[in-house]
Residue, then its C-alpha position, 0 to 999 in steps of 0.5 A: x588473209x594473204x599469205x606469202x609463201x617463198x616456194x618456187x620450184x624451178x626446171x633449171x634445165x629448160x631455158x638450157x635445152x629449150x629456146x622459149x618462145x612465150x610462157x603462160x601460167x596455169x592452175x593445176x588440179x590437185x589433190x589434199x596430199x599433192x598440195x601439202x608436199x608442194x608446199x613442203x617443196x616437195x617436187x620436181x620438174x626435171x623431166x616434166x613437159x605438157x601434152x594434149x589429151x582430148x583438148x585438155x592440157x595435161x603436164x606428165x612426169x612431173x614428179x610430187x613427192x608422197x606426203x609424209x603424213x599421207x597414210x592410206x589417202x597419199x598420191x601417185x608421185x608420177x600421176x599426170x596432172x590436168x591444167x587450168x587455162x583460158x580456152x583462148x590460150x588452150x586453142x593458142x598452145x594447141x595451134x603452136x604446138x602443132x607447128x614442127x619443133x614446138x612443144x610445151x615444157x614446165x618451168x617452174x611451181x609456185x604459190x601465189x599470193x592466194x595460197x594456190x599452186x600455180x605452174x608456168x609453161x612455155x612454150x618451147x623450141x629445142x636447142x641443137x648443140x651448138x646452140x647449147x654451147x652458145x648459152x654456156x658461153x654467154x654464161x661463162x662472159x657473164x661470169x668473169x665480168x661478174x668477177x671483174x667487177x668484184 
């Protein structure tokens, strides 16, 4: 039975404030509730960035909305939530992130062809300003050769 599914929740911020380097995609461990507001695209991933904890990659400040028919079982929005990856790519993002400037940032929740929720990370450099103001212009050249087109 494959089920498609249009839900994919994005951290627009990311590519704004982060250079990323290479992304991975990772299984999380969820609860009942936590699945079912995902999948009512209830979440967020405005803040969220991941972080070792005794060499398991954990994602904090991901925020899962409570589900509405959740009653006494619902979960913690803001709980930290523990990722699946390869150990080959957990040893990798481990080596990267402790390089200066690196760090690991979620970019975006979604259910793939199997029903699972499924996050992509990457891993990431900060922007400086100036570099900020770079992406707006290409934004803004991309814009008005868009509209001359049209």
């Amino acid at each position: 039975m494959h089920r498609t599914s249009n839900i994919e929740i994005k951290n627009k911020r990311a590519s704004f404030d982060y250079e990323l380097v290479e992304t991975f995609t990772a299984g999380m461990v969820l609860t009942g509730t936590e699945i079912k507001a995902i999948r009512e695209g209830k979440a967020a991933l405005a803040d969220a960035y991941c972080i070792f904890i005794n060499g398991e990659l954990w994602t904090k400040n991901m925020s899962i909305s409570e589900y509405r028919f959740g009653a006494h079982s619902n979960h913690n929005a803001k709980r930290d939530r523990k990722l699946l990856l390869q150990k080959r790519e957990l040893q990798k993002l481990m080596r990267k992130t402790k390089e200066k400037g690196l760090t690991i940032v979620a970019l975006r929740i979604f259910i793939n062809e199997k029903g699972i929720a499924k996050l992509d990370i990457a891993l990431a450099r900060g922007k400086k300003a100036y570099d900020k103001r770079e992406s707006i212009k290409e934004k803004d050249r991309r814009r008005e050769e868009l509209r001359a087109r049209n």
